[in-house]
N, C-alpha and C positions, 0 to 999 in steps of 0.2 A: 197699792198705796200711791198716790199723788202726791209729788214736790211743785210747788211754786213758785217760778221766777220770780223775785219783785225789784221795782226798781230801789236803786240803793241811792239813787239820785235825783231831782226836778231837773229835764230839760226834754227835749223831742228826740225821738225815735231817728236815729240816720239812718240803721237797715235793721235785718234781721235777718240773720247769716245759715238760720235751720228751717226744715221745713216739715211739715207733719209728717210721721212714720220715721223719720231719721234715728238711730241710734246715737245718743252721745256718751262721752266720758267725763266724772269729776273734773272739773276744772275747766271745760272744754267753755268757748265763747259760744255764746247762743245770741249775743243783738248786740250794739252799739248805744247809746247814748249820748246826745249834744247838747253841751249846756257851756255857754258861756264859748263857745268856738273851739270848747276843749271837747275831744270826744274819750271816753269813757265806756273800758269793754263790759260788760256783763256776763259773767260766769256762772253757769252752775254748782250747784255744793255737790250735789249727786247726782250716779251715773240713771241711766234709761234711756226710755223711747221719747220722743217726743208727742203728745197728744195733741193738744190743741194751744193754738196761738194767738192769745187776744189782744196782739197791736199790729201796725202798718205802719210804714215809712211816716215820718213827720206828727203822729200821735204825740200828742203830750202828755208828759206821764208825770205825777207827784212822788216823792218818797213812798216808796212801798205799795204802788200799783204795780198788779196782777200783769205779769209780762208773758209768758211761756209756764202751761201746765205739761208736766213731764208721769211721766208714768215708769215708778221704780217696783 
């Protein structure tokens, strides 16, 4: 089964803190968010692997774009 990051916010990608094959935990940060000078962590709801990562530093992302697929 696959969970889906998504952004919970509009603004650009500052990093992104996991890297494919990583184990993470509920709750755990998986990428940052800059929007308006504030930065904004982004959390997982569920634990797993990480699969595949479809953004990059400075990526602009709307409400509810596809950040990090996770594999539970």
């Amino acid at each position: 089964m696959e969970y889906i990051l998504k952004a919970h916010m509009p603004g650009l990608v500052a990093r992104v803190v996991v890297a494919v094959g990583d184990k993470v935990e509920e709750g755990q940060e998986l990428a940052v968010i800059n929007c308006m000078k504030t930065e904004m962590i982004c959390q997982t709801a569920k634990a797993g692997t990480v699969k595949e990562i479809l953004v990059a530093e400075w990526d602009e992302m709307d409400i509810d774009s596809p950040m990090i697929i996770l594999e539970v």
